[in-house]
N, C-alpha and C positions, 0 to 999 in steps of 0.2 A: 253250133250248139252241140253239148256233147251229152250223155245218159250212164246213166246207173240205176242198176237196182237193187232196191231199198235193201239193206241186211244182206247183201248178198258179197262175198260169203260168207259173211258172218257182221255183226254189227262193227265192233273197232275196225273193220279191214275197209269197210263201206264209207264210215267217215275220210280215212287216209285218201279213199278214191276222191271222193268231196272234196278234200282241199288242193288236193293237184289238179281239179278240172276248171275248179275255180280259177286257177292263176290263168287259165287259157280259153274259159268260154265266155262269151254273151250273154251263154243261156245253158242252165244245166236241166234237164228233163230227169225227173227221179221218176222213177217204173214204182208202184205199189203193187205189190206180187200179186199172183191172178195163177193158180190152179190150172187152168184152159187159157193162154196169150192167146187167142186164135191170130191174131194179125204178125205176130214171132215166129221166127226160124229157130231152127235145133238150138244155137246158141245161145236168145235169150230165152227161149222156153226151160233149156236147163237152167239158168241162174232163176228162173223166176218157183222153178221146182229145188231147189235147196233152199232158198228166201223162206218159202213156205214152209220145209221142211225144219227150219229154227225157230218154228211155232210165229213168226213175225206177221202182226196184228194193222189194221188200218192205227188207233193209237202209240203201235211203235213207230210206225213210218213218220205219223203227224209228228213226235216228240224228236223224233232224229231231225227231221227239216226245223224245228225248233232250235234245237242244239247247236248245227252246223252254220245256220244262215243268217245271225246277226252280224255278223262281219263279212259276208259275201259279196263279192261286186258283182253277181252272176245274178239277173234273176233266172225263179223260180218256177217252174213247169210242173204240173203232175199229170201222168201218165199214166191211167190205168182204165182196167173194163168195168161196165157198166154193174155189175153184179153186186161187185165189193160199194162202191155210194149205194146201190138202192138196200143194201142188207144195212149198213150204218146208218141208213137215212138222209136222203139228198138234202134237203136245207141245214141240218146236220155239218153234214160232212162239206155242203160251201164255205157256212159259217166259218169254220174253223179251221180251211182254207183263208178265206181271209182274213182272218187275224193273225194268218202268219204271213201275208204279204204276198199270197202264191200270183203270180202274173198272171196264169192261164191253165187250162185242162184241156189235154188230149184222152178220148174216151174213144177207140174205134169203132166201138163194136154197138154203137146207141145211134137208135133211126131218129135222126135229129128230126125228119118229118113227122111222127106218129107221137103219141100224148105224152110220155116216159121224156124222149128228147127235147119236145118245146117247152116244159116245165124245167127238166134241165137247165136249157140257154135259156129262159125268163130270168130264174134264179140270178144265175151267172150274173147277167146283164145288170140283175138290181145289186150285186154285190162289188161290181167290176170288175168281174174276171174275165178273161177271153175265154171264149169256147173256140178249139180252133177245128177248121172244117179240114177235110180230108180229101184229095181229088186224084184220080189214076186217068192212064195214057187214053182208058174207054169212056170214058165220062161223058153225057150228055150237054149238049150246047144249053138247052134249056136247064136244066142243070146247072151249068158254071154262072149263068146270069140270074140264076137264083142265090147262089151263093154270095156272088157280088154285091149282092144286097145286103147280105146278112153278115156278111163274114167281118171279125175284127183281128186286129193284133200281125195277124200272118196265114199263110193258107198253106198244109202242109201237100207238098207235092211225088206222090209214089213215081219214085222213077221208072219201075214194071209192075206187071201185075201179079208180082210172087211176095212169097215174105220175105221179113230182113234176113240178110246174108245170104239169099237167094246164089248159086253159082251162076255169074255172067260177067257182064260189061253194059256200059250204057249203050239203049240201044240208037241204031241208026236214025228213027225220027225224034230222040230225043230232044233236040233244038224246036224242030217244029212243036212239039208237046208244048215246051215253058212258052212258046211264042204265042202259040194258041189262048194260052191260060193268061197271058199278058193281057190279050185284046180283051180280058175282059172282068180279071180283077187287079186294083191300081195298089192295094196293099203289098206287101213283102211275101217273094216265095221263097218256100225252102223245099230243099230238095230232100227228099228220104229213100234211103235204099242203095246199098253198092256204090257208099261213098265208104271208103278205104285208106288212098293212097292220097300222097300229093299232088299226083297227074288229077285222080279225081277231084278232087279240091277246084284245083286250075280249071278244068273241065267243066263244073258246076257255077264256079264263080263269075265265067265268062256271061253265062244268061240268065244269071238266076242272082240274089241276092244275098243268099245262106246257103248253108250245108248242114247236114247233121252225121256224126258220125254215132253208132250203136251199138253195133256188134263187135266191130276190131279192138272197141275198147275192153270188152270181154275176153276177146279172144286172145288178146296180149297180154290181160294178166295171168289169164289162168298158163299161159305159157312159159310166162319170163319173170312172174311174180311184180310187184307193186311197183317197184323201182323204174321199170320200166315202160310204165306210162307213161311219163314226163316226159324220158325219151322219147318215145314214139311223138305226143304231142309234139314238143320241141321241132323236131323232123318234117312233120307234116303241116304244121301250121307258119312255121317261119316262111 
């Protein structure tokens, strides 16, 4: 799976990224800008602060996954914090999520156990969307057999407990992590965080089922400009 955010850098550049992701994801997660990312590293925290900064609205994100994704082979991911549905109005902003076909929503930063969250995932559920769950290396056992339960679509797996583009490497119990999470949800896991290179890919791929890649996709164009995504994609994914 790969990401983009919404408007970022601008609207026509956003689209261009949209269709070279498409030629190479599963899954494209589009970010709806968010003031405060708290769950983002400097990286996407800057695209998610110029996104905003182009005055770019929950209706322009909606109207751009409109535009871009009749012809997609990619589904559809939306990625954002909890702020922006509850100011638009969460049956709202489902609705109109599915009517544009969205797969599923990633919300980090919503206590799926407290009143806010179970109305969320109720929502979801009657509309068919996934709500997808979120689990790191500290996670409670009780915990992951709760999720088990509940969880659809995929469970998103934090490789450490830092933000994206964190400085590191996977770490040492990283195998025992996805093994653990194995014994006890049978869905698809993906891996999130300080996936990069094509070693990580191979790395990722060996115990896990996905990957997601975030930041490097940011960080490569603002480096080498548009063009060179494809390359890098091309590079890493072959």
């Amino acid at each position: 799976m790969t990401h983009l955010v919404c408007w970022y850098p601008d609207l026509e550049t956003s689209k261009e990224i949209f269709y070279i992701l498409d030629k190479k994801s599963e899954y494209i997660e589009i970010q709806f800008p968010f003031s405060d990312p708290i769950a983002d590293g400097q990286v996407i925290t800057q695209a998610n602060e110029l996104s905003v900064k182009n005055w770019t609205t929950v209706e322009n994100c909606f109207s751009f996954i409109q535009e871009v994704t009749p012809q997609a082979q990619s589904k559809i991911i939306i990625m954002t914090y909890y702020n922006i549905i509850l100011r638009y109005w969460v049956k709202k902003f489902i609705h109109r999520a599915k009517s544009l076909w969205i797969y599923a929503f990633i919300i980090p930063d919503i206590p799926n156990d407290e009143s806010d969250g179970i109305f969320l995932i109720e929502e979801c559920k009657r509309q068919n969307i996934h709500f997808i769950y979120i689990v790191s290396p500290n996670i409670w056992e009780d915990r992951l057999k709760e999720i088990w339960t509940l969880a659809t679509g995929f469970v998103y797996a934090i490789s450490n407990n830092m933000t994206t583009w964190s400085v590191g490497k996977f770490w040492d119990s990283f195998v025992s992590y996805i093994s653990r999470l194995k014994q006890h949800i049978s869905i698809p896991i993906w891996v999130w965080f300080w996936v990069k290179t094509k070693d990580d890919i191979h790395s990722v791929c060996n115990i896990s089922q996905f990957w997601i890649i975030w930041s490097e996709l940011i960080n490569i164009h603002k480096s080498n400009w548009i063009q060179w995504l494809e390359k890098y994609l091309d590079d890493v994914v072959s």
